[in-house]
C-alpha positions as CSV (number, residue, x, y, z in Angstrom):
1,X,221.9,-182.3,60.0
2,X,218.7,-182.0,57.5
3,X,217.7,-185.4,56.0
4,X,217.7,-186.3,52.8
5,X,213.4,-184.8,51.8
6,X,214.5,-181.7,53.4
7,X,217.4,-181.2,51.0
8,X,215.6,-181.5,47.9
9,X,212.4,-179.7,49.1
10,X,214.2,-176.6,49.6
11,X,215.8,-176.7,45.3
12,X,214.6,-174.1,43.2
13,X,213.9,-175.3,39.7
14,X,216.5,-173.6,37.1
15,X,217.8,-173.5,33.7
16,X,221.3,-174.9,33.4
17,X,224.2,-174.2,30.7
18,X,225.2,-177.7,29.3
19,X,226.0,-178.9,26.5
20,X,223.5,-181.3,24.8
21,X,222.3,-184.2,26.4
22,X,222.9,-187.7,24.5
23,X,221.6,-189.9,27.2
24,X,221.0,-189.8,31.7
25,X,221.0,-192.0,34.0
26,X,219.3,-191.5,37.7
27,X,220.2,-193.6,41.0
28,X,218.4,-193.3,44.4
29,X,218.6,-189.3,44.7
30,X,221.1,-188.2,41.9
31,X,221.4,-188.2,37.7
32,X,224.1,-188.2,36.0
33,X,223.9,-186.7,31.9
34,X,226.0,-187.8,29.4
35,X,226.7,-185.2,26.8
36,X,226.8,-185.5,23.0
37,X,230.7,-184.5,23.2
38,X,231.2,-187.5,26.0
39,X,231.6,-185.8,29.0
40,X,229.5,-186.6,32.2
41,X,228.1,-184.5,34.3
42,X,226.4,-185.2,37.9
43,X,223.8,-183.6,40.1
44,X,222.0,-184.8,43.4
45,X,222.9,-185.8,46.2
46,X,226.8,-186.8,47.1
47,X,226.5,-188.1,50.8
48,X,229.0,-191.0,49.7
49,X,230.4,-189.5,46.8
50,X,228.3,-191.1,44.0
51,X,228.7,-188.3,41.8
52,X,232.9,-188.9,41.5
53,X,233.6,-185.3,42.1
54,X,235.7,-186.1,44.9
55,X,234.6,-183.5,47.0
56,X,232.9,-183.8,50.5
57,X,229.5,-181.4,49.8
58,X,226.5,-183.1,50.2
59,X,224.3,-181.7,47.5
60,X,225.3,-180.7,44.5
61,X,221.5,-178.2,42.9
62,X,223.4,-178.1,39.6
63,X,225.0,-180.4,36.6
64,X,228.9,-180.5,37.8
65,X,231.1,-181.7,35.3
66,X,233.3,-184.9,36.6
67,X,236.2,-184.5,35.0
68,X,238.1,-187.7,36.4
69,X,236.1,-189.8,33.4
70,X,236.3,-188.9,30.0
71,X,235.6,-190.5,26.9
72,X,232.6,-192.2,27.9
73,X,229.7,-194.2,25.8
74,X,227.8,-195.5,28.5
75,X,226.3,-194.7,31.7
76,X,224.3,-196.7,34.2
77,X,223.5,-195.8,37.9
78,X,222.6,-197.8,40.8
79,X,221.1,-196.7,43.7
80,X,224.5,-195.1,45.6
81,X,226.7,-196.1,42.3
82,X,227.7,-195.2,38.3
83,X,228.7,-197.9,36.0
84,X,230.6,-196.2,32.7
């Protein structure tokens, strides 16, 4: 498998469609954006699932909506964790 600096050498920068930002958080090698309408949304790497999408990819190169948590005020990430 690639490791972890060949993964993210190989994203493109891009635009992404979200809705406005009201605060992020970043752990080891993903972020995680809370919107102004209190959604979360994820990006990064998943290796152990720290984005909550419950799915197995690795990487995700875009925001992904998690759709398990809504409602949220606060986030805060660790290095292979979120706090909400």
């Amino acid at each position: 498998g690639k490791d972890v600096e060949t993964l993210l050498s190989t994203c493109d920068v891009q635009k992404v469609d979200i809705p406005p930002i009201f605060a992020f958080s970043c752990g080891g090698f993903f972020t995680i954006c809370l919107t102004e309408e209190r959604k979360l949304y994820g990006f990064g790497m998943n290796h152990d699932g720290e984005l909550g999408l419950g799915s197995d990819e690795i990487i995700f190169n875009s925001p992904q909506e998690i759709e398990s948590l809504k409602d949220i005020d606060l986030v805060r990430c660790g290095g292979n964790f979120i706090i909400n």
